[in-house]
C-alpha atoms as a printed R data frame, in Angstrom:
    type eleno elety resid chain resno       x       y       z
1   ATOM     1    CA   UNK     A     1 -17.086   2.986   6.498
2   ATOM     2    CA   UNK     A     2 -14.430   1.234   4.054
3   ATOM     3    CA   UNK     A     3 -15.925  -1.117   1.682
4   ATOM     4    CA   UNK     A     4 -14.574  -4.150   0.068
5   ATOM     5    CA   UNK     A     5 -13.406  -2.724  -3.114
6   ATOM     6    CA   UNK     A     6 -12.044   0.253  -1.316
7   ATOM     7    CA   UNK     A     7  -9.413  -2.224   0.469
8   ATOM     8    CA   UNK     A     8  -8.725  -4.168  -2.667
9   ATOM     9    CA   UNK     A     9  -7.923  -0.820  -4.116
10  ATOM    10    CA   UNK     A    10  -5.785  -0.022  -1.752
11  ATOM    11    CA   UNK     A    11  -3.673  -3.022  -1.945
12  ATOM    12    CA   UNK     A    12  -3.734  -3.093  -5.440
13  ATOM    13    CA   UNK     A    13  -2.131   0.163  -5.642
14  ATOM    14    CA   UNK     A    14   0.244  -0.509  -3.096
15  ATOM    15    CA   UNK     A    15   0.993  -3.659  -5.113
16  ATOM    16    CA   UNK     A    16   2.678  -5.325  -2.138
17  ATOM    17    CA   UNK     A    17   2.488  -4.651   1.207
18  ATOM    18    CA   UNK     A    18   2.550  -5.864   4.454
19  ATOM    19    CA   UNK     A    19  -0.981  -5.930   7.400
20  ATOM    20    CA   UNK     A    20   0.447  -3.455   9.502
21  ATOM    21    CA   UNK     A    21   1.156  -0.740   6.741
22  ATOM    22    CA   UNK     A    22  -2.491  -1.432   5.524
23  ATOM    23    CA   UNK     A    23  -3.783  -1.596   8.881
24  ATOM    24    CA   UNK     A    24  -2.725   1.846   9.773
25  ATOM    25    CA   UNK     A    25  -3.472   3.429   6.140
26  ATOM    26    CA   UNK     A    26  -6.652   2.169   6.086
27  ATOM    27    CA   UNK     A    27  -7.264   2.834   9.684
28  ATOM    28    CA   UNK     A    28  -8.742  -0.410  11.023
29  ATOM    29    CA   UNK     A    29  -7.402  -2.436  14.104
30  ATOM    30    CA   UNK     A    30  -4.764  -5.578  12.791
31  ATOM    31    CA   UNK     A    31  -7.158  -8.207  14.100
32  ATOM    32    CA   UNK     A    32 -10.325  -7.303  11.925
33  ATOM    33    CA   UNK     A    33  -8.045  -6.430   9.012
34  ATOM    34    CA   UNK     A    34  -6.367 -10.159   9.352
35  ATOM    35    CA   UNK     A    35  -9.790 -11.425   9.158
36  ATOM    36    CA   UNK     A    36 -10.868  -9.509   6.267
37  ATOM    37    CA   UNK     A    37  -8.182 -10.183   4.490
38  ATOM    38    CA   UNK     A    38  -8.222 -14.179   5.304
39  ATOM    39    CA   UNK     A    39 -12.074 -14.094   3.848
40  ATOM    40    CA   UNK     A    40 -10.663 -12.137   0.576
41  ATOM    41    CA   UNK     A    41  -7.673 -14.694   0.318
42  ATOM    42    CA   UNK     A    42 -10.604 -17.615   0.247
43  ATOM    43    CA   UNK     A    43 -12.503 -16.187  -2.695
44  ATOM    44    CA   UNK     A    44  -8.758 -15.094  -4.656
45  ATOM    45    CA   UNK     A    45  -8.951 -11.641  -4.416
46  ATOM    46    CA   UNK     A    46  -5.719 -11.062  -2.529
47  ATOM    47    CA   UNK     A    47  -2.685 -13.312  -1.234
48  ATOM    48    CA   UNK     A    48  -2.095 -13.438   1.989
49  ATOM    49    CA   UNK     A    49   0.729 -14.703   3.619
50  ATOM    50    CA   UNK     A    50  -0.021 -15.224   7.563
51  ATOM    51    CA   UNK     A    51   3.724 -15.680   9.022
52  ATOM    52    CA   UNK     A    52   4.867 -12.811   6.927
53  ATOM    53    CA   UNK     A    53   2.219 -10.391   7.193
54  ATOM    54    CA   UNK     A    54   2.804  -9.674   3.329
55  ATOM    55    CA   UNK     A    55  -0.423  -8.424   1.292
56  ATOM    56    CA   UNK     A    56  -0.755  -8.981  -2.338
57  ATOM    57    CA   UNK     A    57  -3.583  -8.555  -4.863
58  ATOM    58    CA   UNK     A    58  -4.261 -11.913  -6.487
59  ATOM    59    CA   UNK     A    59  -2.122 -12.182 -10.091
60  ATOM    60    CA   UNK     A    60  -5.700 -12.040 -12.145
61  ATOM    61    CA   UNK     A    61  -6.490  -9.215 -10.369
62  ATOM    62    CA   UNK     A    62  -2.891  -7.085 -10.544
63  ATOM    63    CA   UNK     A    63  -3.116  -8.109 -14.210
64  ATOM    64    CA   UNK     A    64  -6.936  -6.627 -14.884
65  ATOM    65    CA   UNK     A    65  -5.825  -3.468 -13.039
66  ATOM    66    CA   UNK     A    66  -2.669  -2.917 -15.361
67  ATOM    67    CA   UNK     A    67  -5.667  -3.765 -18.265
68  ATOM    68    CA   UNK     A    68  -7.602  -0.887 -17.118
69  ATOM    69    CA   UNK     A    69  -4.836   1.451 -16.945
70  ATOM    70    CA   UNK     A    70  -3.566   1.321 -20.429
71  ATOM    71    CA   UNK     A    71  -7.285   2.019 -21.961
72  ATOM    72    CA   UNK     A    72  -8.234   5.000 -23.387
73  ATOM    73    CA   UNK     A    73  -9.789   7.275 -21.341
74  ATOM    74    CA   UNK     A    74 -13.251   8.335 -21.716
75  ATOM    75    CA   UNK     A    75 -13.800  12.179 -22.778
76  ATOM    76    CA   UNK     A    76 -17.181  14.174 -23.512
77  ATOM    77    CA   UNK     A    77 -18.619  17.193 -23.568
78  ATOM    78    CA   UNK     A    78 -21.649  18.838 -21.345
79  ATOM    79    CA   UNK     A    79 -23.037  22.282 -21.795
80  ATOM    80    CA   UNK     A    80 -24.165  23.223 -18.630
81  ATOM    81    CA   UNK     A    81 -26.481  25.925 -18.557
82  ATOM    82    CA   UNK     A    82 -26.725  29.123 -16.391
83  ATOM    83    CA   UNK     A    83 -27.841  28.388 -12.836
84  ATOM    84    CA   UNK     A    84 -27.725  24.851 -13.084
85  ATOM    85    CA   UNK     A    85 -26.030  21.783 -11.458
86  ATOM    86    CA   UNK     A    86 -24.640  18.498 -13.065
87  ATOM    87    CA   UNK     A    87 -23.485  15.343 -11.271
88  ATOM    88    CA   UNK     A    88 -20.597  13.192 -12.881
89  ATOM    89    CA   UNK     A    89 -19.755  10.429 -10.558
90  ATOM    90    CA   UNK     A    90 -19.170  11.531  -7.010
91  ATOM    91    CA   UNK     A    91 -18.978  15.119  -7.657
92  ATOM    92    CA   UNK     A    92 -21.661  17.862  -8.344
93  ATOM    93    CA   UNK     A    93 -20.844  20.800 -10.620
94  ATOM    94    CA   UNK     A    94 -22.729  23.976  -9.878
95  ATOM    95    CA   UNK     A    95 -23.010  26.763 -12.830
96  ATOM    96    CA   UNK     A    96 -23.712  29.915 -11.223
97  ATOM    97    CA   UNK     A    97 -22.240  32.442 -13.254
98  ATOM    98    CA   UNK     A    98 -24.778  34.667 -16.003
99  ATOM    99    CA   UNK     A    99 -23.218  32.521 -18.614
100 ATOM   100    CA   UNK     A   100 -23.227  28.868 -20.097
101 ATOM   101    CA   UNK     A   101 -20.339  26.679 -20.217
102 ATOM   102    CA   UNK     A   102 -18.896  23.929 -21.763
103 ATOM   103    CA   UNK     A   103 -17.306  21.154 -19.859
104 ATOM   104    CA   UNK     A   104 -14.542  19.155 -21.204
105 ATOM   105    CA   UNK     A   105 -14.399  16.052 -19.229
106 ATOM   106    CA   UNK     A   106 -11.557  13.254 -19.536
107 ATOM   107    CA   UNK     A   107 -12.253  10.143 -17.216
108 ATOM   108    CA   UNK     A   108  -9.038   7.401 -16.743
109 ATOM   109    CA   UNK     A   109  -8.348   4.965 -14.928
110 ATOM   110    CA   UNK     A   110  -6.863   6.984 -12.367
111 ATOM   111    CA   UNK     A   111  -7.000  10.230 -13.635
112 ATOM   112    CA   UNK     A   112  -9.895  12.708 -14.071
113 ATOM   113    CA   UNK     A   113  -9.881  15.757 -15.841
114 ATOM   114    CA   UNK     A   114 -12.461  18.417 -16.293
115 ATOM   115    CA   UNK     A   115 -12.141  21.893 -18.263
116 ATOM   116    CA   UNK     A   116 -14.617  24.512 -17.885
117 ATOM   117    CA   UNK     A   117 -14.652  27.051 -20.935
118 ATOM   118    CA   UNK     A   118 -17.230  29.330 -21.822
119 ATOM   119    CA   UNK     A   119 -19.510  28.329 -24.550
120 ATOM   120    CA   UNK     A   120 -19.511  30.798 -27.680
């Protein structure tokens, strides 16, 4: 099930859009979509336009994403030992090799990077 943010995303990246586009992208019928949408117009998360159909993320909201964007990514390193597992957001990384290695990990806005070397 889509949540909240994962529709603002979604418009956000599309930048502007109309309901149908986003109704069939995001997979959910036109009339529950219109209603979501209505309820996220109401608290200024996106602009809706009802006689157009156009979707737009609100201008605070357009601006804070271009924000994000031009920060500098996040980067670290994790040794993960032989036979062991690791979790880094939504994903699970499993070591199963005889070895240890040394993850090189780069997290953007948009972009996520991960190099696996082995540690020496």
């Amino acid at each position: 099930m889509l949540t909240t943010a994962d529709i603002i995303t979604a418009i956000v990246e599309e930048e502007i859009c109309n309901i149908k586009s986003l109704s069939k992208k995001l997979e959910i019928p036109l009339e529950k979509l219109e209603k979501i949408l209505i309820d996220l117009g109401e608290h200024d998360l996106v602009e809706y336009n009802q006689q157009t159909g156009e979707v737009k993320p609100s201008h605070w909201l357009a601006d804070l994403s271009r924000e994000v964007e031009n920060l500098k990514p996040t980067t670290g390193t994790i040794i993960l030992s032989r036979n062991q597992e690791i979790r880094l957001q939504d994903i699970t990384i499993g070591n199963f090799t005889d070895a240890d290695l040394e993850l090189n990990v780069k997290i953007g806005a948009k972009q996520k990077e991960i190099a696996i070397c082995k540690l020496t």
